[in-house]
N, C-alpha and C positions, 0 to 999 in steps of 0.2 A: 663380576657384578651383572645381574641380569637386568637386560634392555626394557628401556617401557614403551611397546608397541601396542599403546589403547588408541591412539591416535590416526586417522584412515591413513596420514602422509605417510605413517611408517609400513604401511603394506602397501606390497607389489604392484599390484593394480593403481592404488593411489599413488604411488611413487610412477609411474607411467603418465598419469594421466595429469597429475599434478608437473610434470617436468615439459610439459606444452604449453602453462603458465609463465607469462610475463608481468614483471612488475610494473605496470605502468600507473599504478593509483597513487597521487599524492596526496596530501594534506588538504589543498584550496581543490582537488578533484574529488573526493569525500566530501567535502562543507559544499561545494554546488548538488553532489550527488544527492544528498540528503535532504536538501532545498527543494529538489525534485520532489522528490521521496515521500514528502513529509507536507508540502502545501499543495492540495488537489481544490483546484477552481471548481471542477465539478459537485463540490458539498457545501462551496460558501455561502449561497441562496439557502439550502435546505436549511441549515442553521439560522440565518437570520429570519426565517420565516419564523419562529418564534417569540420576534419582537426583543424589546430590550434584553427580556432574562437570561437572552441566549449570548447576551456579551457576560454577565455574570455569571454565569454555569461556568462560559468557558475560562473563564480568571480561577474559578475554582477549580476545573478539573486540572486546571495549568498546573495548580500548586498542589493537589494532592495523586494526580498518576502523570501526569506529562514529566515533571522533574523525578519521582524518583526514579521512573522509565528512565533516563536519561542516566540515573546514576549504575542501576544496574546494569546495564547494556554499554558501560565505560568500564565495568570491570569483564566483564563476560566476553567485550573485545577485544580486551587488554593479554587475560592470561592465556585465551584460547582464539589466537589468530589465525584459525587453519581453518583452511576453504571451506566453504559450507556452513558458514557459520551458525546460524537457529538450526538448522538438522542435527548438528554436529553437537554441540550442546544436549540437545534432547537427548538424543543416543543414547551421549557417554551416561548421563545422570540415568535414567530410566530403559534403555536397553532398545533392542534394535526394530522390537515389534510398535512400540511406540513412539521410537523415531520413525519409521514407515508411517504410523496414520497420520502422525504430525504434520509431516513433509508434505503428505499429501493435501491436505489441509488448506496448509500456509501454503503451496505453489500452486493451487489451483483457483485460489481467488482471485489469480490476478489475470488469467487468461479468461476468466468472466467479468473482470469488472472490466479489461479489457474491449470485448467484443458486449458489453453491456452498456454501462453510465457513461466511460469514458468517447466511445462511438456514438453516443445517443449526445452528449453535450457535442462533439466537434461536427455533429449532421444537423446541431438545433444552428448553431453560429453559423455554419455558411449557408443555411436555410436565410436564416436574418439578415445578414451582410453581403449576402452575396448575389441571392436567389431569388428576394423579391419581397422575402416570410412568408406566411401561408400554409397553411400544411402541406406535407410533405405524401408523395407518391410512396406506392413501397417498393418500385422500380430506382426512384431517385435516393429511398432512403438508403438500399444497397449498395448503388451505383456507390456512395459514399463513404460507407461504412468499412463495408471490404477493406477498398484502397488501404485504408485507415489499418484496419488491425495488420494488414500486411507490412505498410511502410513502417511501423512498430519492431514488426519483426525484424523485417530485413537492420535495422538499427540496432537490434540486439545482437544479429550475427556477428553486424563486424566487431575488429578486432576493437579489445578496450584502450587501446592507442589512439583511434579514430573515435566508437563508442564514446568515451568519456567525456567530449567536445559538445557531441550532441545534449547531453545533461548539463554542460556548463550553460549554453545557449538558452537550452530550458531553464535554466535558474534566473537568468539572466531575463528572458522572457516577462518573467513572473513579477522583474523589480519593475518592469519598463509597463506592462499592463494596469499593475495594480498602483504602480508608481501615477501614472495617467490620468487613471479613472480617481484617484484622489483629487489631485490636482481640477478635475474638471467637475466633482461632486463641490467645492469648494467656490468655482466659477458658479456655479449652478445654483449654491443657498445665497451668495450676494444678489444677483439679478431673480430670482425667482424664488426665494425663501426656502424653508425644510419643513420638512415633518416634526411636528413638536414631539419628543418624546420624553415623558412627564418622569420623576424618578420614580415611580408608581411602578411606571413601565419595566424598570430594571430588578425590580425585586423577586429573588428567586423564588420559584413553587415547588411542590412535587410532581406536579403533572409536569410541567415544563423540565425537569429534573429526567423524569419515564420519557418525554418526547425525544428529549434532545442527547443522553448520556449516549446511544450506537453510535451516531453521525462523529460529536466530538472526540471520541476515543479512538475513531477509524480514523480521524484527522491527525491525531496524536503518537499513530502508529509507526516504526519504521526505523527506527535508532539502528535496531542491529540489521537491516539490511546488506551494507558495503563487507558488514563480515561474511556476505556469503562469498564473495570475492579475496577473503583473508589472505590469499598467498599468491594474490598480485599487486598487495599493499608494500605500499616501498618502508616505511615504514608504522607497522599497526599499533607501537607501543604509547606512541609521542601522539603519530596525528589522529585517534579514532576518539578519544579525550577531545582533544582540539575540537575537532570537527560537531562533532554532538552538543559542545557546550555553544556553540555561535548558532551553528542551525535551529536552537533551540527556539532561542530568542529573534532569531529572522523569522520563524516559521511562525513563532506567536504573534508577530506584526503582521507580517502577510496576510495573515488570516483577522487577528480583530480591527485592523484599517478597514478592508472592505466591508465587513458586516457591517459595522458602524455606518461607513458611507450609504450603504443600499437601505439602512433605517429610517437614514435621512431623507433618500432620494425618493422611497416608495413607501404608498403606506405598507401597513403586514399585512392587509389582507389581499395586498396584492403582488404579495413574494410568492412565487412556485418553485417548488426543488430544482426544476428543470429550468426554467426559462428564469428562474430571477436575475442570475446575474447578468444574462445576457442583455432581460428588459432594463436593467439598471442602467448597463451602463448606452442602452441608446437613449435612456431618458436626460442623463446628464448631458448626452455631446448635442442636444440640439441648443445647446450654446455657441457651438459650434457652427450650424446651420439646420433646420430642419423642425419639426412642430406636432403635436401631438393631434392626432384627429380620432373620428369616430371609430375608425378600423385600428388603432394604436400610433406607436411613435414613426414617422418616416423623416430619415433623415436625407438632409441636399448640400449641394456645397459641400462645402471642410468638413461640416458633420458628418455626411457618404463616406469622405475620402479617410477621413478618423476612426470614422466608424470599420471601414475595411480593414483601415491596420488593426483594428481592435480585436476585431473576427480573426484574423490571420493570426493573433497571439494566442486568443484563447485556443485555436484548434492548438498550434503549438506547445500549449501548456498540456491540456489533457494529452495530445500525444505523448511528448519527454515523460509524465505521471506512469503513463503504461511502459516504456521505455526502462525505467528504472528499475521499474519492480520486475520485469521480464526479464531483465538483467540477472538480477538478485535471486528470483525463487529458481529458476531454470538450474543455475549454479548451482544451488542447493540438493535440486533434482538430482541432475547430473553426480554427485557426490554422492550420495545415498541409492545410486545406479552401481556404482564400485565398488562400494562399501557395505553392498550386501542388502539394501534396505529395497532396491528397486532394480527394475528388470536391467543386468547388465549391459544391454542394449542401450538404455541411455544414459549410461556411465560414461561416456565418450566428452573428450575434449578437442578437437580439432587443432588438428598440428597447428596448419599454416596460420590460423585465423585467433587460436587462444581461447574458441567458447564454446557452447556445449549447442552445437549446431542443432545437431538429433532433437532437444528437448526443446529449444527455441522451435523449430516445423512443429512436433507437437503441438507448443502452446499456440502457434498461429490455427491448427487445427480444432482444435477445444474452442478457441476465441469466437472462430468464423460459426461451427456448431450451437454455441450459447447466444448468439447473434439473432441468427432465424430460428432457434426453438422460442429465445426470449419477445420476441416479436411478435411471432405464432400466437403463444399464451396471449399476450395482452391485446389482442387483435388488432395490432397496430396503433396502439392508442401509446404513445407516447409521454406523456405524466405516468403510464401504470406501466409501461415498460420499463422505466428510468426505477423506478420503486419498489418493482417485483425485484431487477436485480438486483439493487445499492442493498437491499435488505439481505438477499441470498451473499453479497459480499462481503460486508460489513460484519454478518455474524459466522461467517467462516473463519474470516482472518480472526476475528477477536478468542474464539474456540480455541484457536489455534497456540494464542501466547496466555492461556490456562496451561498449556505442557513447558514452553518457553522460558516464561517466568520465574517458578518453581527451579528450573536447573540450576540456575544459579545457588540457592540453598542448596540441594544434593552437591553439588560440583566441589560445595567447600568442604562438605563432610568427606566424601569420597575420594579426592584430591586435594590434600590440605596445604602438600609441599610445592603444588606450581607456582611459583613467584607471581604475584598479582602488583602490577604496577600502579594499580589502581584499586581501590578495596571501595566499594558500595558501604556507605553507614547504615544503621538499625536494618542491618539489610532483612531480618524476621521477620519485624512489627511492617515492613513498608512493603515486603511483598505479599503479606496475607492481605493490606490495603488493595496492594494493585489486583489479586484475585477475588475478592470481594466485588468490587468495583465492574470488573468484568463481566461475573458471572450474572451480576444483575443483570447487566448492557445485555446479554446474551437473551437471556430468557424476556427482554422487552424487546429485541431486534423479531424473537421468533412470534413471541405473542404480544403484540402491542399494545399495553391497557391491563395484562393481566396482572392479579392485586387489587387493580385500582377501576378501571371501565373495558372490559375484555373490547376491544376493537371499536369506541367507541368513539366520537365525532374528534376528542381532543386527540386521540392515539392514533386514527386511522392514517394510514397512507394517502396523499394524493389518489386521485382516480379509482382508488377503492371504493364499494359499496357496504351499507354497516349490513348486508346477508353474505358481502363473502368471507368472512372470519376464517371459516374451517377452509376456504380454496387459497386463501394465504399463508395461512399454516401451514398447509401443504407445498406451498412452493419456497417455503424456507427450509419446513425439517427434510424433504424428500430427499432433495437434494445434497444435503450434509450426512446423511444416512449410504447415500449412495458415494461420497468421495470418501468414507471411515471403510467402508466396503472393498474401493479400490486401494485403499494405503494395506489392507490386509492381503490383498491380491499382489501388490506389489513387494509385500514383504515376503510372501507365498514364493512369488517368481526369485527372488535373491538371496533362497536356498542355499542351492549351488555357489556363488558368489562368496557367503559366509563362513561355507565352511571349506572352499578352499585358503579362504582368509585367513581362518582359525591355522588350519593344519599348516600353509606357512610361517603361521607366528609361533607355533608350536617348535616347527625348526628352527627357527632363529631365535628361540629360548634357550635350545637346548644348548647350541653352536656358541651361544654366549655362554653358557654357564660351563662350557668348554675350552674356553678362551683362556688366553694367558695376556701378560704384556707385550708378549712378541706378535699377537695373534691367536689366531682360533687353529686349534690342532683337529686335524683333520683322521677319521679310524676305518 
């Protein structure tokens, strides 16, 4: 009977680099990881800046791509547990050249959002909490930033024994923050009332619909992440079901608690992408101590002393956010470096350590690079820094699970006999949904308004101006042009790789179909 080596585990190389893998992922380290994963502090302002509708959109998009996301990616974990998981998927269903642009795609957002949103929200917080507020030097924004995308990295190198603690602590972060800043949004409408918000407010539009569908669906991202880690899951049959179905519903609290709360605490017109949640939450803790003046909120007393743990979580959160995914895409990298898809070079796993070192330096490299070009561009103007990226992020990754999504249809045609422990329902009808869905997102991430008011007051960015249309456009498509470029470059470079791959599987077709029960006979 001949052997089915479609799978990277069963070649050489992956059998090498895969046998430096430890199982150290359980079940409650998956549901924290995903928690990570899956609520970014850094997008909860941008969403509420929308006012009430933006709680309604997201109840909607809860229930028509959050959940079936959730079901697809419980089966797509289920039968295909093997490292790399969204690369590896793509691959098999659609073949190696567009596993390559994919990869490249899906792994490169995050060393930009990285040294992008997530650096620019933990440089706004200890600006606020720490530094005095005020605008920021671009010596002091560095000074911070760096650090930042480095101690990211170094946390991704280590091993996923150590690794894994750091994301529980993140998850954990996230209940004790937003846990908090409830609690004291609550203190906050008893002594000093809310913002009325009428049910007026809550009724969904299309424009708020165009505004808001990139931001919630980037929030909504990330189910199959820990599969790229698949073969150091102790077990991925029982806990990747488990895990998806809990993180769902923490992720949807996490997120529409504080929106909620910041509606309360501020009007909308004075939520910004960037500084909302930060302003929110020193506006509640002057319950705490502290009062609002002409220059903004300063807090004293308990409010200072609150206020600093507050700050110290939130960099935490957006750190563990980069953390995770640095984790996750790298893996993947790493996996489509051996498998033929990317420069064998960072096909590497690291004995001692368990992770794909080479590709983690990269990403710290790419991170620090999109950092100061991103900065550069927006000439330090921080609202249009934060907007040039989240936009260049946001529509990368979502590009990215247009190939994603789809594998799962192929996977069933193509592979009908792998045992699914898990089976996705209408799984047809609900992923032509979740590509619909997308594709829109996509094309209102690049051109915001278009259809409806091409770049116009309701669609524009933060810190944009309504003459820069065509220099925004540009710095969303260029850039996705130029990473579909390198996933061809790197599919170019892993040549060689492939077709040693082949010509090994070719002998171990043959050496099977030479085999007896005693063995393979030998001529």
């Amino acid at each position: 009977m001949a052997l089915d080596y479609d799978t990277p585990s069963q070649i050489a190389p992956a059998a090498t680099e895969s046998s430096k893998l430890k199982r150290h992922f359980g079940r409650f380290d998956i549901l924290f990881f995903l928690i990570c994963t899956i609520v970014g502090v850094d997008t909860i302002a941008a969403v509420a800046a929308s006012g009430g509708e933006a709680f309604t959109w997201m109840v909607i998009l809860a229930v028509l791509f959050f959940v079936p996301q959730a079901l697809l990616f419980s089966e797509l974990g289920t039968a295909f547990p093997q490292e790399g998981g969204p690369y590896l998927w793509t691959r098999m269903a659609f073949g190696h050249l567009v596993g390559a642009i994919n990869n490249v795609l899906y792994w490169i957002t995050n060393p930009v959002w990285l040294g992008g949103t997530l650096a620019a929200v933990a440089a706004l917080a200890i600006q606020e909490f720490f530094l005095g507020g005020g605008d920021q030097s671009t010596p002091v924004f560095y000074l911070i930033t760096i650090p930042f995308i480095w101690v990211a990295v170094l946390a991704a190198v280590l091993s996923f024994r150590i690794g894994k603690w750091i994301t529980t602590v993140g998850a954990f972060a996230r209940f004790v923050l937003i846990g908090g800043f409830v609690v004291s949004v609550i203190i906050f409408g008893v002594q000093n009332g809310v913002q009325g918000l009428g049910a007026g407010s809550f009724v969904p539009t299309a424009g708020g619909f165009v505004a808001l569908v990139g931001v919630l669906l980037f929030n909504y991202v990330g189910f199959e992440l820990p599969n790229s880690a698949g073969e150091e899951m102790k077990d991925s049959t029982r806990d990747v079901p488990f895990a998806i179905a809990r993180s769902a519903l923490f992720s949807f609290l996490l997120y529409a608690v504080p929106i909620l709360g910041i509606l309360l605490v501020l009007p909308v017109s004075q939520v910004g992408g960037l500084e909302g949640f930060v302003d929110a939450i020193k506006s509640v803790f002057t319950v705490y101590g502290g009062q609002t003046t002409s220059d903004g909120v300063v807090l004293s007393g308990m409010g200072a002393t609150l206020g600093g743990v507050a700050g110290a979580l939130v960099v935490l959160c957006v750190l563990t956010s980069g953390v995770t995914w640095i984790m996750g895409s790298d893996r993947a990298l790493a996996v489509s470096g051996y498998d033929g898809a990317a420069p064998r070079f960072l096909g590497v796993i690291n004995a001692k350590l368990g992770t794909p070192v080479r590709v983690n330096i990269f990403s710290g490299i790419v991170s620090t690079i999109v950092l100061v070009l991103a900065n550069t561009i927006a000439d330090g103007s921080a609202s249009k820094f934060f907007f040039a990226v989240l936009g260049v992020t946001i529509s990368t990754t979502l590009i990215s699970y247009l190939l994603i999504f789809p594998s799962l249809w192929k996977l069933r045609k193509s592979h009908p006999d792998t045992p699914r422990p898990y089976r996705m329902p209408f799984h047809k009808p609900l992923t032509v949904l979740l590509m619909v869905i997308l594709a829109f997102a996509v094309i209102q991430l690049m051109a915001p308004g278009f259809g409806f008011d091409w770049f116009g007051e309701g669609f524009r960015p933060d810190g944009w101006g309504p003459s820069e249309g065509g220099l925004y456009l540009l710095t969303e498509l260029l850039p996705v042009v130029a990473f579909i470029v390198l996933g061809i470059v790197f599919w170019a470079l892993g040549t060689k790789t492939r077709r040693e791959n082949a010509t090994l599987q070719h002998e171990l077709d043959d050496l099977s179909a030479r085999s007896t029960p005693e063995g393979p006979k030998f001529h």
